[in-house]
C-alpha positions in Angstrom: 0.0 0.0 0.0 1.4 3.2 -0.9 -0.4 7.0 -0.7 0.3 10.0 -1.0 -0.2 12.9 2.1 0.7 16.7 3.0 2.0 17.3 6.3 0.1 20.2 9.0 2.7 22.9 9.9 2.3 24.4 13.5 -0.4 26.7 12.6 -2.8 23.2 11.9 -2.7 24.2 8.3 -1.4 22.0 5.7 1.9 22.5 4.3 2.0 22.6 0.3 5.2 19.6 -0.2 3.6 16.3 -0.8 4.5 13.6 1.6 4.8 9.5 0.5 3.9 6.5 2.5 5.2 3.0 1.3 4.6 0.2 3.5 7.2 -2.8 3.1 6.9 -6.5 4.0 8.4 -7.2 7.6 9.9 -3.3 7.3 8.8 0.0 8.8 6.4 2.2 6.3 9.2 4.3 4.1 8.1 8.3 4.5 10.3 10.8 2.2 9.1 14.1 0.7 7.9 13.6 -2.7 9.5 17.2 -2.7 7.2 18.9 -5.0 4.0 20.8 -4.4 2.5 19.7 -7.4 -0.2 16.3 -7.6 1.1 14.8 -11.0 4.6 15.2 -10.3 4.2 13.6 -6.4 2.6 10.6 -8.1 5.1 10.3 -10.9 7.8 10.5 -8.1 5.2 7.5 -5.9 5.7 5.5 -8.7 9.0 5.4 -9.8 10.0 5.2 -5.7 7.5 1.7 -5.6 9.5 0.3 -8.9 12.9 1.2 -7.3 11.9 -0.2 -4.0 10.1 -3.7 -5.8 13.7 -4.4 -7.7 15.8 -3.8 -4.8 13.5 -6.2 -2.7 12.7 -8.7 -5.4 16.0 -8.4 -7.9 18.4 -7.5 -5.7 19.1 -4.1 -7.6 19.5 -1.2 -5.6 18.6 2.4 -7.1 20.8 4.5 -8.8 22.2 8.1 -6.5 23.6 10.8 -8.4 27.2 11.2 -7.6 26.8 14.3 -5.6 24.5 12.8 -3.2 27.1 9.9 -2.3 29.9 12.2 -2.0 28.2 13.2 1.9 28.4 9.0 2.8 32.0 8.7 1.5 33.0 11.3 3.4 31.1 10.0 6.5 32.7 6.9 6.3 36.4 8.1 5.9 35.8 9.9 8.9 35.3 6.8 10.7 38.9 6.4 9.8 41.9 6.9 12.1 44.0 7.6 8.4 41.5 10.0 6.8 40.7 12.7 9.5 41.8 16.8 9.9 43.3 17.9 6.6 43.4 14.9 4.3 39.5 14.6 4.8 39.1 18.4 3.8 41.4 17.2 0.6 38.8 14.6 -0.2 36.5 17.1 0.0 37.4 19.3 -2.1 38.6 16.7 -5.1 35.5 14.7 -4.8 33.4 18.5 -5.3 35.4 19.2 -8.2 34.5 15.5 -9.7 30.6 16.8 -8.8 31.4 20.3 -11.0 32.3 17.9 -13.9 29.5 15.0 -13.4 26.8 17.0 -12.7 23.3 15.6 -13.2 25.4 12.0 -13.2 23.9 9.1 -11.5 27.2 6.9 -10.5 26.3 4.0 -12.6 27.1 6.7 -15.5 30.9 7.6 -14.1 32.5 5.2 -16.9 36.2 4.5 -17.3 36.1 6.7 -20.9 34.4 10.1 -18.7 37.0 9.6 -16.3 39.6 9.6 -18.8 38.3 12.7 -20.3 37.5 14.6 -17.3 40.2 14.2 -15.9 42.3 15.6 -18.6 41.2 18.9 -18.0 43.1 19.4 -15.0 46.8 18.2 -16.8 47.9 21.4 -17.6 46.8 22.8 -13.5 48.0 20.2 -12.1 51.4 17.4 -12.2 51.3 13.8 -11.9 50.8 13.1 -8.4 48.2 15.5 -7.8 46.3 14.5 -10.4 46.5 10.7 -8.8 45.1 12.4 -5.9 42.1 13.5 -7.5 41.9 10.0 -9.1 42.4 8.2 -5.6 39.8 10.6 -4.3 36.9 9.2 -7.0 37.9 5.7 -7.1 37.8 5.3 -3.2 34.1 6.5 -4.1 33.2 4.4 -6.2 34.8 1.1 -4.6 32.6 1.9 -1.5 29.2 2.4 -3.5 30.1 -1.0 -5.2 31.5 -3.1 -1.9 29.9 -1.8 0.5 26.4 -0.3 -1.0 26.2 -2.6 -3.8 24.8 0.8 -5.6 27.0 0.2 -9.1 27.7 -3.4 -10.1 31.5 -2.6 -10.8 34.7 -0.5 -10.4 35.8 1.0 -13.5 39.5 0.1 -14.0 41.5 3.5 -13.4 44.9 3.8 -14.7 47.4 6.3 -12.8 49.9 9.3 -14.2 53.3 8.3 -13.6 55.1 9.9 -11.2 58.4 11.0 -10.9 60.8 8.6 -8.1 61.0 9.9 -4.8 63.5 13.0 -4.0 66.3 11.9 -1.8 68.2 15.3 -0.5 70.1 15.4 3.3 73.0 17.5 4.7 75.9 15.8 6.1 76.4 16.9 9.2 79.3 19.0 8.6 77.0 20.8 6.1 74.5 21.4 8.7 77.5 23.4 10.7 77.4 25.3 8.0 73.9 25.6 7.2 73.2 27.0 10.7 75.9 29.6 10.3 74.5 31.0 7.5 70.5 31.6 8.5 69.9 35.0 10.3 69.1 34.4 14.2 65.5 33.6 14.4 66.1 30.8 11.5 68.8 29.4 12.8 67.0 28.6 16.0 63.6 27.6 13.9 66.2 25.3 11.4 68.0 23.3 14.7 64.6 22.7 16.0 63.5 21.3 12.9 66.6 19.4 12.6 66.0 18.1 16.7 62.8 17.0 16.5 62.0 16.1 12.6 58.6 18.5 13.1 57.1 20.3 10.0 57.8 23.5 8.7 53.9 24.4 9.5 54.2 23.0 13.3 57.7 24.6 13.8 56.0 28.0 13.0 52.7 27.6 14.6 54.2 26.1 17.8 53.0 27.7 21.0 53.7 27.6 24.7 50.6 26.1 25.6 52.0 23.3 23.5 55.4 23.3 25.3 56.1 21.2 28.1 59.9 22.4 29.2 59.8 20.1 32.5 58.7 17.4 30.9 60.8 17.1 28.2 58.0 17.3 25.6 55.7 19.3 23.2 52.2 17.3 22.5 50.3 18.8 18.9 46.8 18.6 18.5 45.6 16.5 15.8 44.1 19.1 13.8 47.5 20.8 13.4 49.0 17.1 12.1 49.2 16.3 8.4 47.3 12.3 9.7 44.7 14.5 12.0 46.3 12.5 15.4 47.7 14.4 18.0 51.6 13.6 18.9 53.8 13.9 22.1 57.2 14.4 21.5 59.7 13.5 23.4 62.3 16.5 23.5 66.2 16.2 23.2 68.5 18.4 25.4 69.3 20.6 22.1 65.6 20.5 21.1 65.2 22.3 24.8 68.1 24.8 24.6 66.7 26.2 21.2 63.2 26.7 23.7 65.1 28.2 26.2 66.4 30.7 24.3 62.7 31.9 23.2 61.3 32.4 26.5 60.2 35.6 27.7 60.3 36.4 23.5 56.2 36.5 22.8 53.1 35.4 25.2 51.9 33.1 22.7 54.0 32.0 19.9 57.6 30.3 20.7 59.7 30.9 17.4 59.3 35.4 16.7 61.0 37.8 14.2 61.0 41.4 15.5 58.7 40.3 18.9 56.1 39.1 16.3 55.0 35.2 15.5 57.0 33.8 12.5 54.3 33.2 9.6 56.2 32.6 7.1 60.3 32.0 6.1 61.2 34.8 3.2 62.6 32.5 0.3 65.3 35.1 -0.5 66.7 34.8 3.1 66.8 31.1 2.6 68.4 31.0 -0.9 70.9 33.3 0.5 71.8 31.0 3.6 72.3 28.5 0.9 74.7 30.5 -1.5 76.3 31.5 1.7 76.9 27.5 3.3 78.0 26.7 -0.8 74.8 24.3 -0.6 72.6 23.4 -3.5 69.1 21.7 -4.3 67.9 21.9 -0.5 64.0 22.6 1.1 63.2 23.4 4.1 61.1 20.2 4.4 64.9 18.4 3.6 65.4 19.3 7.3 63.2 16.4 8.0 64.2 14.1 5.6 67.9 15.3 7.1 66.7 14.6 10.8 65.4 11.2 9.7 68.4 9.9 8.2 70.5 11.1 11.0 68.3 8.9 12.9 68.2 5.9 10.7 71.6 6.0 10.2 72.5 6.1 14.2 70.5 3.0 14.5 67.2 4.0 15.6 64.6 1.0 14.7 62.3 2.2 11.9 59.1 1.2 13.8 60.1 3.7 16.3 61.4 6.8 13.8 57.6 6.4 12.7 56.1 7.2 15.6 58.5 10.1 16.1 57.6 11.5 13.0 54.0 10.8 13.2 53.9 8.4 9.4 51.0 6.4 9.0 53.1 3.8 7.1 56.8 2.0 7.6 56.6 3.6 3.8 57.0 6.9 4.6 60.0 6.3 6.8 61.8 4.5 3.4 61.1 7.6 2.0 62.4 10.1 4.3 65.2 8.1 6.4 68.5 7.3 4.0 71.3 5.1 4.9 74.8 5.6 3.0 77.6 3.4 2.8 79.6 4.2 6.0 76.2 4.1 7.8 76.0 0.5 6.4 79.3 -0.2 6.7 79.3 -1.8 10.6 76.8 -4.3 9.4 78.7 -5.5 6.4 81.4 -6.0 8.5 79.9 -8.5 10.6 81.2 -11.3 8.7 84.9 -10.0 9.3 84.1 -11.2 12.9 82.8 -14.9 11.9 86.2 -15.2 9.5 88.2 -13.7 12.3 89.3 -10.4 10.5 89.8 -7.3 12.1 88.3 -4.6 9.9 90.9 -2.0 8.3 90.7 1.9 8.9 88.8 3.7 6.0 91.7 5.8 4.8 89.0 7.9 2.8 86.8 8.2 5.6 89.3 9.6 7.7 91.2 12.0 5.7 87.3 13.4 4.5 87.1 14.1 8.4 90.1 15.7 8.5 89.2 17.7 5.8 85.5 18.8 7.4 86.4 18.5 10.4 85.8 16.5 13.3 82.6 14.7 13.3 81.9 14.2 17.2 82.2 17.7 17.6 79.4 18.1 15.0 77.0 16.2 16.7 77.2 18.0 20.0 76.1 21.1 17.5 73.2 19.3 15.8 
């Protein structure tokens, strides 16, 4: 039995939108707004409703959503997620909206492999490679969930991904950090050796507050929202991580790292490219900080499962990709076998004129 019904507003009069009732078998009557105001259309809308309802019960074939109204449930569900919170959930917003400007009126049975193709093509001149496997992550993460889970489209159309270009790989040696240092001005020196201490991002080093700062206990803890992952991280703090601090209390109220007595919001790139003509280095970021601090860790033997939690990676991936070893820092492990042929390893002549020539490297790590 289905009918159709208009709904009395507070003042007992009825309320022009037309109102359906569907009742199901061993299921609670279905009432949705038809709406519309208008008889023909309301029944038009009663009917097709029924039909969609009788295939899903009897066929097994659910009815088709336009893509913009399954956008809210894929972002519900992500949510859910420990991975997809703070930022990177506001990033799969605002892909999966620009998919919706492109497929408007589109129900997602009609998002075929060919219209991604095409649609996505207008964005390769805006955007490289891995952004535009972003936006293509974004939609296909979509889709999968409206086919497994939902059972909405009957299939995943096959997606194939730009190329992108192999990771970066860029660290100082530590004799180049000396130097490094040297060259910033003041207040980015101190902002660089914290970055260098503690492996933070550029964003957290600059927004870092004293509400945040724990100087007794050794630690600074981050809100999640302020996280690239969305969780919130404790940090242990090391005693040069804590003498940088030091040196910026009593600077601001609010904000730790300051230029002139006001908050740092943003690092001039002339002033850095000039710290970098000035240390003779090339082809360096300030994110290469972290990817410096990481292989400095990796390299003194820190276990990667623990280097991830310190820098707050959602995957042992992301620690291949930032932490390096080189061949001296692999060298102690090769030379495990000396010890099972009874060897005694030699002196690495080049290793130790190169420290003679850059000086000595124990002194360098008290700096760093």
């Amino acid at each position: 039995m289905a009918f159709l019904y208009r709904r009395k507003g507070r003042d007992g009069k009825f309320m022009p939108t037309w109102w359906a009732c569907i009742e199901r078998p061993n299921m609670a009557p279905l009432r949705e707004s038809t709406h519309t105001d208008n008889k023909q259309l309301a029944d038009k809308w009663l009917t097709t409703k029924k039909q969609e309802l009788w295939k899903e019960r009897e066929l097994g074939i659910k009815p088709d959503v336009l893509f913009k109204d399954f956008i809210p449930v894929f972002i519900a569900q992500r949510a859910k997620q420990k991975e997809c919170k703070g930022r990177t959930l506001e990033q799969y917003q605002q892909q999966l909206d620009w998919w919706a400007s492109q497929f408007k009126g589109k129900h997602l049975r009609e998002i075929t492999q060919t219209l991604i193709v095409d649609t996505i093509r207008q964005r390769e001149s805006v955007n490289k490679n891995a952004s535009l496997n972003r936006y293509l992550a974004a939609l296909r993460g979509l889709l999968r969930l409206a086919h497994g889970q939902h059972q909405i489209i009957a299939a995943v159309p096959t997606f194939f991904m730009y190329e992108e270009p192999k990771g970066r790989v860029r660290y100082l040696k530590p004799w180049e950090i000396v130097r490094l240092l040297d060259a910033l001005p003041p207040h980015l020196r101190d902002m660089a050796e914290f970055s260098l201490a503690t492996g933070l991002r550029k964003s957290n080093v600059k927004g870092l507050r004293w509400s945040e700062v724990d100087i007794a206990g050794k630690r600074v803890t981050i809100e999640g929202i302020k996280m690239k992952n969305g969780e919130p991280l404790a940090l242990p703090l090391s005693q040069t991580a804590l003498d940088v601090l030091i040196k910026q209390i009593g600077k601001h109220s609010d904000a730790v790292f300051t230029y002139q007595g006001k908050p740092v919001n943003w690092i001039g790139q002339r002033t850095w490219k000039n710290a970098l003509e000035k240390a003779g280095i090339e082809n360096f970021r300030w994110h290469d900080l972290r990817h410096t601090w990481a292989t400095m860790l990796i390299q003194a033997g820190v276990p990667a499962k623990t280097l991830q939690v310190l820098g707050a990676w959602e995957t042992p991936a992301m620690v291949d990709k930032y932490a390096h070893q080189d061949t001296d820092s692999l060298r102690p492990y090769a030379e495990v076998v000396d010890g099972i042929f009874g060897r005694t390893p030699k002196p690495d002549a080049h290793q130790s004129a190169h420290q003679q020539k850059n000086g000595n490297r124990e002194e360098v790590a008290e700096i760093v």
